[in-house]
N, C-alpha and C positions, 0 to 999 in steps of 0.2 A: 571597521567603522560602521558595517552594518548589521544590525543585527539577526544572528542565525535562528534565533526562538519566536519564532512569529505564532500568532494565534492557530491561524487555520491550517499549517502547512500544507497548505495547498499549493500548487504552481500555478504563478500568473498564465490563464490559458493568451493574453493578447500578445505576452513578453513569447513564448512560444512561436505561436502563429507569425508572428513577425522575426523570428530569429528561423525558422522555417522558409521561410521568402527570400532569405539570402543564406540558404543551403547550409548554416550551418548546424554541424553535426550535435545535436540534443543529448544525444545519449554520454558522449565527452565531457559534457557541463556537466550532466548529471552525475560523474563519477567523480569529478575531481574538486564542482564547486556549487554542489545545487543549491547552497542557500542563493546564490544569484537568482534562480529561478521564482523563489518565494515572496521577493521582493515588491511588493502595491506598484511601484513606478520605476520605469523602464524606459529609456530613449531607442528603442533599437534603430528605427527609420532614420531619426536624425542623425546619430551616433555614424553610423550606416555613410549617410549622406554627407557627410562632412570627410572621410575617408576618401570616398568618390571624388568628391571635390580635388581635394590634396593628388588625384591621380593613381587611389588604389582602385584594382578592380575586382570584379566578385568572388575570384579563387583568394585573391588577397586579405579581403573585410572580411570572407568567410573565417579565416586561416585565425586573422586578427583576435575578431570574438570568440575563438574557441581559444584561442590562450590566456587569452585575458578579456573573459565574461564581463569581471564588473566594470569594464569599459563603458556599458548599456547601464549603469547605475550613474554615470556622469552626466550633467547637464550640460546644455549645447554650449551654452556659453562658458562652462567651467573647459570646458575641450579646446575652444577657439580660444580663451587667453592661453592655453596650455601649446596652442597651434603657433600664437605671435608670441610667447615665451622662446621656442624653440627654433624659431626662424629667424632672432638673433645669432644663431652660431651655424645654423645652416646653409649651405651655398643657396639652394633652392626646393621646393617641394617636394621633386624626383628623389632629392638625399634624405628629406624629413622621411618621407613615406615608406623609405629603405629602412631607414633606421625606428621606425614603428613596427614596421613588421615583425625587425629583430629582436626589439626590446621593448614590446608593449605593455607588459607591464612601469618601466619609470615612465613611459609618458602619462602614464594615464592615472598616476599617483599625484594627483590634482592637491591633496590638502596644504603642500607644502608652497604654493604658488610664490606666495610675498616672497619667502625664503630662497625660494631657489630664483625667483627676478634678481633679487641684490646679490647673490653669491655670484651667479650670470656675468654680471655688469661688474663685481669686483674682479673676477678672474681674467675680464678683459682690459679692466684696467694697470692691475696686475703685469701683466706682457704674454698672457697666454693666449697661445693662437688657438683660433675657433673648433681649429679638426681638434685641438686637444681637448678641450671644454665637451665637445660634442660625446668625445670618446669616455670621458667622464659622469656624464647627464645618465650613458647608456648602463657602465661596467662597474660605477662607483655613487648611483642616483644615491646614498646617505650622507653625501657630504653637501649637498643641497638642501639638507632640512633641517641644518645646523643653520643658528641664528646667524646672519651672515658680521658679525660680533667678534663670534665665536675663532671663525675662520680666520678674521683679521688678528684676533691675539698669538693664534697658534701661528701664523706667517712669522707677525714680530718677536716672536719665541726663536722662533730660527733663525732670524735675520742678526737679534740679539746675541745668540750663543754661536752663530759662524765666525761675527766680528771676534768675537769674546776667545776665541780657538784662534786666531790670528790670521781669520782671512780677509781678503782685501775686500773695501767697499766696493771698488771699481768690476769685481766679477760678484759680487753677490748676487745680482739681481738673475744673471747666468745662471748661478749655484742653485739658489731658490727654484727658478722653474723644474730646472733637468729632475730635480730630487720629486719635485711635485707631478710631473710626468710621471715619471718611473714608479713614485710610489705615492697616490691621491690620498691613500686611507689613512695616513699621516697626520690626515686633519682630525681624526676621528680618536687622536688621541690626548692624553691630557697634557698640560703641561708640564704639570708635577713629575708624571714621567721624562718626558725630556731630560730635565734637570738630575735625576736621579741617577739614567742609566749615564749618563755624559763622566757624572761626578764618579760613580763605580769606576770606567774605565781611566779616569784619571788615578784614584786611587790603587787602581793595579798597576800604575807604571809607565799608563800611555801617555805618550807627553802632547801637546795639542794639537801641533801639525798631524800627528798619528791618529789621534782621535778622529780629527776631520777629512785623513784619509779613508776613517773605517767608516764615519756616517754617509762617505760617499761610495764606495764601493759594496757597501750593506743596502746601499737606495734609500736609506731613511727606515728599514726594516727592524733596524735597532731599538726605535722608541717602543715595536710592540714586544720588547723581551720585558723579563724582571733581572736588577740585577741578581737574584735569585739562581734562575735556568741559567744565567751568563757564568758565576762560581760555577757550579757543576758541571757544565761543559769544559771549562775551562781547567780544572782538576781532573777531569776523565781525560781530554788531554794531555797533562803533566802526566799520568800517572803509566797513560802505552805509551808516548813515548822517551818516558825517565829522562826531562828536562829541566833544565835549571828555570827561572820566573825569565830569567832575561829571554831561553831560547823559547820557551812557552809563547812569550809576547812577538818575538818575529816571526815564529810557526804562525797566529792569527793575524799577523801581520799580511802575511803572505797569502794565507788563508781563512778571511772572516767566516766563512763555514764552520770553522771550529767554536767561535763564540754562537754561532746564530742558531745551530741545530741542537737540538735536546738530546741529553744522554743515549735516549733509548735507539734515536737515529744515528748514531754515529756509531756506537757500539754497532747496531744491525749492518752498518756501510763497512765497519770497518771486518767483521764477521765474514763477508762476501769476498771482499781482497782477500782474505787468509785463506780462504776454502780455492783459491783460484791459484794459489800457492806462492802469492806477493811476501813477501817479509816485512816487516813493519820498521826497518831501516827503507824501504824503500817507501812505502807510505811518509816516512817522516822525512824525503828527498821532494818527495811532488805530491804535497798533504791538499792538492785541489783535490785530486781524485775523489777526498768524498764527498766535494758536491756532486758528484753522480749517485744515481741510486744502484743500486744493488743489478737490478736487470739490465739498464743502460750497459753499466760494467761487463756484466757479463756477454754482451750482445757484441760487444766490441774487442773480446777479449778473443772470441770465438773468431770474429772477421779475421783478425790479424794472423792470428793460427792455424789461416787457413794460406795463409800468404807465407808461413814457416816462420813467423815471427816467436819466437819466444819471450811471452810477456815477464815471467821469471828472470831470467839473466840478462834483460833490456833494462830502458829506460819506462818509465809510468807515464813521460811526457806525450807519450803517442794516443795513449788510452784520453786525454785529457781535452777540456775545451768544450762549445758548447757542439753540436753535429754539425754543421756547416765545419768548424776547426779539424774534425776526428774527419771529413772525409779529404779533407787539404791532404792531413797526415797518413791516411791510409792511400791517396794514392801516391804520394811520393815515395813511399814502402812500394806500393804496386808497381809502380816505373822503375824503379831502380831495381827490382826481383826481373823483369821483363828486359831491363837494355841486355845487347849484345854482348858477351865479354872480348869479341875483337869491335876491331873499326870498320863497317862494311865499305868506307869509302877510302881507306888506306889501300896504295898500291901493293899487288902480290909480286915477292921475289923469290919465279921458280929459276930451279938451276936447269940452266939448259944439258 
């Protein structure tokens, strides 16, 4: 929004001088964002001061303005609506001021205020709790600059095609958050997609309840396919593991990875299992395996082999899950390799 072509390219020597004064490092700005520097008007003191305020202190505002310079291009008052915008969903200052540090650029992405006040206030009327919203503002600030309109059709979009898939009014509103937690950028897509990839999957055979299993075990990550990338996974599929359509449909059943990942990553996932000397009856017994990647696999393949597991003439179930799951399962391999093979508390019967 501002512009880099200024007449004299000169640097503002006051904007300097005063971003000097709270130690931060000049040379940083100058590598990564010096049109900030070039700029006629600067807030640095206020900008500065309004940080202070909130409970940062000088390693902090320093830290701040060197990640996000054009912070000192914001007016005082563009900052403090930005201040009482954000202290809607925050406990208290200590949290804001955390959460500035970490993510100072969406705070300080000011143009989008109205938009992101009414998205704010619809998400909490909505039933979403604050730490979510908050978590949102930080990891996903483009769904705040959507006309808060926007946001409401693409809700009703959901809420419509859940009902429409046969699920109950009475958990909908459940349904709607968990998906909108899990996956915000959801909103960032069209409707018309919706509708498309939904009616795809119906057309392959999925019948509703199925459908509404995969939109919820996908997180909603399904709206950003084509049915396009969805045929081609779905045939690279059929094709290693020489299945009928029905057993095709309970493989991604079982396994939405198969729909959700692109030829070229599953082919590579599946390339890994075979060099590790898996069979591809055995891929097609525990077809999670390749939501791992390639390394993961291999890292795990190695632990267990070291415990004398033979991932070959075993089950894939062990390799599987997310890390918290694989160390459940590796130790219970570990314990059971380590128990005694007698009873240390069984009495001995010597012969006298």
């Amino acid at each position: 929004t501002y512009t880099t072509d200024t007449k004299s390219r000169e640097e503002n020597k006051k904007t300097i001088e005063s971003l000097y004064r709270f130690s931060v490092d000049i040379n940083k700005i100058r590598r990564v964002k010096e049109w900030v520097l070039l700029q006629d008007t600067a807030y640095v003191k206020e900008i500065a001061g309004i940080l202070k305020e909130m409970g940062a202190d000088e390693t902090a505002v320093a830290n701040i303005l060197e990640c996000c310079p054009e912070a000192i291009l914001r007016t005082p008052a563009e900052i403090n609506s930005q201040r009482a915008l954000w202290q809607l969903v925050c406990q208290n200052e200590k949290q804001l001021i955390k959460l500035i540090e970490q993510f100072p650029e969406s705070f300080f992405t000011t143009e989008y205020h109205e938009n992101q006040k009414a998205n704010i206030l619809f998400f909490q009327e909505l039933g979403l709790k604050n730490n979510i919203i908050t978590r949102f503002l930080t990891s996903a600030p483009n769904i705040f600059y959507n006309p808060v309109e926007k946001n409401k059709n693409m809700i009703e979009t959901l809420q419509r095609n859940y009902l429409s898939l046969g699920g109950s009014r009475a958990n909908m509103k459940t349904w709607i958050l968990k998906l909108l937690s899990q996956n915000p950028f959801i909103l960032l897509n069209a409707s018309t997609a919706i509708q498309e990839n939904l009616e795809f999957l119906q057309k392959n055979g999925f019948t509703d309840p199925e459908v509404l299993q995969l939109l919820s075990k996908l997180k909603g990550f399904i709206f950003q396919l084509t049915s396009t990338t969805m045929q081609k996974s779905m045939l690279f599929s059929k094709n290693v593991f020489q299945c009928s359509d029905q057993e095709l449909k309970q493989l991604v059943l079982k396994c939405p990875a198969l729909l959700y990942y692109s030829v070229p990553v599953l082919e590579e996932r599946l390339e890994g299992l075979l060099k590790e000397g898996i069979s591809v009856a055995q891929i097609r017994e525990t077809p999670m395996v390749l939501e791992l990647t390639t390394q993961i696999v291999q890292y795990r393949i190695k632990k267990l082999a070291a415990l004398g597991y033979d991932i070959k003439s075993g089950t894939l179930e062990s390799l599987n899950g997310t890390k918290k799951d694989f160390e459940v399962s590796y130790g219970k391999i570990q314990s059971k390799n380590e128990r005694p093979i007698f009873n240390p508390v069984a009495p001995i019967h010597i012969e006298d």
